[in-house]
Every structure is written in C-alpha cells, then in structure tokens.
N, C-alpha and C positions, 0 to 999 in steps of 0.2 A: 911490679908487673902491672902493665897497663890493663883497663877494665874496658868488657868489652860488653855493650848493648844492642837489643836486635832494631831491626831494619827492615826495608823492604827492597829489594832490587826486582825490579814489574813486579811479575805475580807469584814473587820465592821470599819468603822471609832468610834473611839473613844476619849475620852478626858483622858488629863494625864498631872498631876502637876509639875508647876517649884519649884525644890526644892532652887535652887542656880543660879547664872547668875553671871557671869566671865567674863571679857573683856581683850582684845588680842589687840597688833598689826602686822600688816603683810605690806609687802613691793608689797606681788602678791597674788591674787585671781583669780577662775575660774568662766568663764560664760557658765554656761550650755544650753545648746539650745535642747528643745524636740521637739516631735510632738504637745503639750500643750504650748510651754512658754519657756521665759528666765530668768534663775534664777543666782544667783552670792552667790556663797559659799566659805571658804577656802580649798585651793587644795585637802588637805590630808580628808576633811571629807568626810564621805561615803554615799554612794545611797544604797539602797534596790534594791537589783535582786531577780530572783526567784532562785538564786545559789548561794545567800547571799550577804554580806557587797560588795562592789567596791568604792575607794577611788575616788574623782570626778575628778580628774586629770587622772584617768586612765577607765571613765568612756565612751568613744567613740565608737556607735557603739552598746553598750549594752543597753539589754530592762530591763527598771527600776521602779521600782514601783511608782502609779498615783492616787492620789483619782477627784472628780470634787471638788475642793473648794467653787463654789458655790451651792453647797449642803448641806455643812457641816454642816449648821444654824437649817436645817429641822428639824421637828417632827419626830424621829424615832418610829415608832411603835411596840406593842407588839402582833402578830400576834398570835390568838390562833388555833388549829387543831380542826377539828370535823367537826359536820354536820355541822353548820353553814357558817366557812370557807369553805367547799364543795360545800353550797348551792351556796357562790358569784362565786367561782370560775365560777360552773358552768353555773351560768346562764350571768356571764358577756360573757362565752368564746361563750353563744347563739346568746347572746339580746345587749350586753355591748357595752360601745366605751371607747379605754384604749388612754388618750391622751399624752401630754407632762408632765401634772402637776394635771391631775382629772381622777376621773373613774364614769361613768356616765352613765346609764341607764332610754332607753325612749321606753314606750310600753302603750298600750292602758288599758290591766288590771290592774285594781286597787289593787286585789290582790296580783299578781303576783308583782307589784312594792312593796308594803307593806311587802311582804316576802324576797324582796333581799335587802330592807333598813334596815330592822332586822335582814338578817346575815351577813350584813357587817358591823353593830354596834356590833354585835358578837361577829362576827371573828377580828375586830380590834379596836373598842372601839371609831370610829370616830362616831360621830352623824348624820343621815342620816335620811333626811322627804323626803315625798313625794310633789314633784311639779306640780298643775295644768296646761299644757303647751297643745297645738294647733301642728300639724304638717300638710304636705301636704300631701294627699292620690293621686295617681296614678290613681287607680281604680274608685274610685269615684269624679275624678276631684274637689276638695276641700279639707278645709282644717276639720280636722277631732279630736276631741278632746282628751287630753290622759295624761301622767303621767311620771314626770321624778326623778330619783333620781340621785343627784351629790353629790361627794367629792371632796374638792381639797387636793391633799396630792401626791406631784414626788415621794414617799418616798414608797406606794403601787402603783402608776404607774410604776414604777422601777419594782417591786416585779409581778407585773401581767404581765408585757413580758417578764421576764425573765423565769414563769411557763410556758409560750407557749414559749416557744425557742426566745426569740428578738421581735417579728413583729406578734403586737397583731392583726392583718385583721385577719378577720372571714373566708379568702379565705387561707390564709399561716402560720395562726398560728398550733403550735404544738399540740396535745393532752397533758395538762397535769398532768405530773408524779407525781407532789407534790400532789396529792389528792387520792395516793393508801397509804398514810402513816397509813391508819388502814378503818376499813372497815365503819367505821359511816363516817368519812370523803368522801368517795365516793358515799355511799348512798347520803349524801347530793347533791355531785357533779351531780351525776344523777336524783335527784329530780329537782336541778338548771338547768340542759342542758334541761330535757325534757320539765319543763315550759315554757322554750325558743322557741324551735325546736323543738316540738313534741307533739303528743297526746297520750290519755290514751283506749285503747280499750272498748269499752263498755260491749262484748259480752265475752269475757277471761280476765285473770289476765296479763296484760303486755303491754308495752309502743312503741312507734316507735318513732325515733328523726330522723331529715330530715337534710342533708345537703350537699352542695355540694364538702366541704372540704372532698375527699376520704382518703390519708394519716390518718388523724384526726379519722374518723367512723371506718377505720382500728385497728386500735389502740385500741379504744373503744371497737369494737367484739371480741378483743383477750383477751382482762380483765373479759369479761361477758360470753366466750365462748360462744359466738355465730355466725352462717353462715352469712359472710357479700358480696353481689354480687355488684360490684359499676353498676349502670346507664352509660352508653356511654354516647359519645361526652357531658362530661361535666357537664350534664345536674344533680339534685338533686339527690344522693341517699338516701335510707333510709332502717334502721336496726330496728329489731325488738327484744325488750331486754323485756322477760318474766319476770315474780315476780320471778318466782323458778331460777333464774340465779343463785343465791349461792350456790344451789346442784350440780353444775358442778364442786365445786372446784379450779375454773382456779384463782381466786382472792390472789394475792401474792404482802404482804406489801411490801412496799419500802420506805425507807430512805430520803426523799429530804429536804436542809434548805427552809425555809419559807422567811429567812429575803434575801434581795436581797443585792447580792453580790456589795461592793462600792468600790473596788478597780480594776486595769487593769495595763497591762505592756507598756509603750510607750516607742517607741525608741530614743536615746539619739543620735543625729546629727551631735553633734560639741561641744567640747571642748575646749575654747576660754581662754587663759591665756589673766591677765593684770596686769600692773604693775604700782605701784603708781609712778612710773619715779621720776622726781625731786619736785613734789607734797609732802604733808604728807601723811603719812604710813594710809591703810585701817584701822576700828577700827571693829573688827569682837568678836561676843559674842558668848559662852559655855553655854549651859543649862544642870545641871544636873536634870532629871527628875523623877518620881515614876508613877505610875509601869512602862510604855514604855517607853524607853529608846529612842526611833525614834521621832519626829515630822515631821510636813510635811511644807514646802513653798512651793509657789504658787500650791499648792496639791500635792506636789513627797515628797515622803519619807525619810527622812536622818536622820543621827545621829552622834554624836561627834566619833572622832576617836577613836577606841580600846584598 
C-alpha cells in the first residue's frame, strides 16, 4: 500500500501519494529558519511563494507558504449551506463562545439550545446534546439552572472566526458575510441572532436584536435595509428588522468559502548553509508524488526541483 503525505492545495491541506522515493548524496544542505521553525532541505529544492517556486538557497527574506502541522491530523468537515448553518452561525455570533478547539453554547432556554444543537448537527454533521449545567446569576445573587451545548472540533473553531473577521468577542467580531450566500441561509442567520439578542414583537410582524457591537448591527441594517441609529456612549443598540424586510430588495448574494482557510505566508529569516566538512556526505530523499507534486516539512510547503 502506497503512503500517503500531506499537502497543500491553495488554502486546504490535503493528502497526496508517494509514488516513488530516490535517495541522493550531497556534500551541502540548507537550514532554513522561519517565523515557525527550522527545517534542512537540499539547496536547490524549492519553497512555495505566493509568486511561485524559489529554490531554498535563494530563499532569504521571502514569504513562503505555512500550514500548522499540528492540525493536519483533525477531522476536516463537510460544512453544508442553508438555514441550518445560518441558524448556528447566528446565534453562536449572539449567545456562543468560539474557543481554541470547541464551540459552545450556554443559555437558560431549552429550546433555544435544542435548536442550535440541531443546526449545528445540520450544518456539520458533528453530534451535538444538550447539557444540564448551573451557572452564576448577577441579578439574583445565585446560581441559576440552564443548558449547554458543546463541540470539540479547531477545524469549525477555525471556520467561526475566520466568518467574523479573526476575534470571535461578541464586542469585535465582524458581521458575518458567509451567511448572505443565498437567502435561506440568512433567514436562518437571523432566526439564530434574534434567539440570541432579541425579541419578537407581539403587537406587529417583526423582530428587534440588541447589541452593543455598532459596526456588526450596521452591517446587519444595510442587508435588511433598514434605519439603524446607534445608542451613545457605548451603551446597547437596537434595530428593528420587520417580516416584510424582503420587499425592500437590498438582500444581494455573495460568494464566501465556508471551509476555513489552513494555509499563511511566513517570512523566511535565514538561510544557513552546511557542509558535511570531512564527515560523510548528507543522505537526502526525492519523492515523486500524485496528484500534488509539493509536500510540506515541519508545515512549509516544498517540492523537488523543476
């Protein structure tokens, strides 16, 4: 059985087969020094830029392609679009907490937990219950009984800050983009935000979501065309998003990947020749591969000379 090593295909780690393995000797090898790591290739093989091939001897100074290798191992998922994935988006970006390695929501309704653990088994196929958990209440000096759903999975922790711009806080995250990709997908999104942050009018048809992230509810008024006035000094605002919002028109698809991007460019430091001196010669190995042609050590991308 042929062995099979990871890759990068643009911004997806991938796997790709050794077809053949060749062994060399050489007298001199380079050590490459990143922002990441030191790695030791032979001179002439090449780094991934974003401007193509660069042989590692003439690699100083340039920004070179990176994956995390300790991520490589993870559960990649298959993320699907719709209300569902709307519904988590949304109501992680109310009620959620997006950590290093889980996504995790804790709220008092039972319902409302029951509905974000069913669209986040949905939208990604992870399996998600509800947990009976206690928390501390402010207001009523005690602790107060309630309901939490977890995932562990870096692989959608990845994917959920990278939809809010990096820096999932509920105070600096983004509004986002990936959830105008068609209009059930947003409906969801906004079914998920308002369970979160907001209620349902009793006396009209339509919603108000509270928050004090103003950028964020901007963003939001401009998709639903709606008047949005933020609250001074800081303090909560809140928008009022009617049923008949889609007779205004303003709702215009867009484009965004779902899966999050697993590669980055880091800069190359130092390129350190060495020489086997009066030692024996280095033993350095060729991989010819199928379908990518690149492999990655210590997570940077390279490939046999041209």
């Amino acid at each position: 059985m042929r062995s099979k090593i990871w890759s990068l295909d643009g911004t997806r780690a991938v796997q790709t087969t050794v077809v053949d393995v060749a062994a060399s000797k050489a007298r001199e090898v380079v050590d490459v020094v990143t922002d990441r790591g030191t790695f030791t290739l032979a001179a002439r093989q090449e780094l991934a830029t974003a401007d193509g091939w660069v042989a590692a001897c003439d690699a100083a100074n340039t920004l070179i392609t990176w994956t995390h290798a300790r991520k490589l191992c993870r559960e990649r998922l298959t993320i699907r679009p719709g209300y569902a994935f709307g519904y988590f988006v949304g109501a992680t970006c109310a009620d959620g907490t997006v950590g290093g390695n889980y996504v995790s929501l804790v709220v008092n309704d039972s319902v409302f937990a029951a509905r974000y653990a069913d669209s986040l088994t949905g939208a990604t196929g992870l399996p998600a219950r509800l947990e009976p958990v206690t928390r501390p209440s402010g207001y009523l000096q005690r602790d107060v009984p309630g309901f939490r759903v977890r995932v562990v999975s870096s692989y959608l922790a990845d994917a959920m800050r990278q939809y809010v711009g990096g820096d999932a806080h509920h105070m600096r995250q983004h509004f986002p983009r990936v959830v105008l990709r068609d209009i059930d997908t947003f409906t969801g999104f906004l079914d998920g935000y308002a369970d979160g942050d907001g209620f349902r009018h009793k006396g009209w048809g339509g919603r108000t979501v509270v928050s004090a992230n103003v950028p964020f509810l901007t963003e939001l008024a401009q998709v639903v065309g709606a008047r949005f006035t933020p609250r001074p000094k800081g303090r909560a605002s809140q928008l009022v998003i009617t049923d008949r919002w889609r007779a205004r028109d303003t709702f215009v698809p867009e484009n965004h990947p779902l899966e999050p991007v697993e590669s980055a460019q880091v800069k190359v430091k130092e390129v350190r020749r060495r020489s086997a001196g009066g030692t024996k010669p280095f033993t350095l190995y060729s991989y010819r591969l199928d379908p990518y042609a690149g492999f990655l050590v210590n997570g940077h991308l390279v490939r046999q000379p041209g």
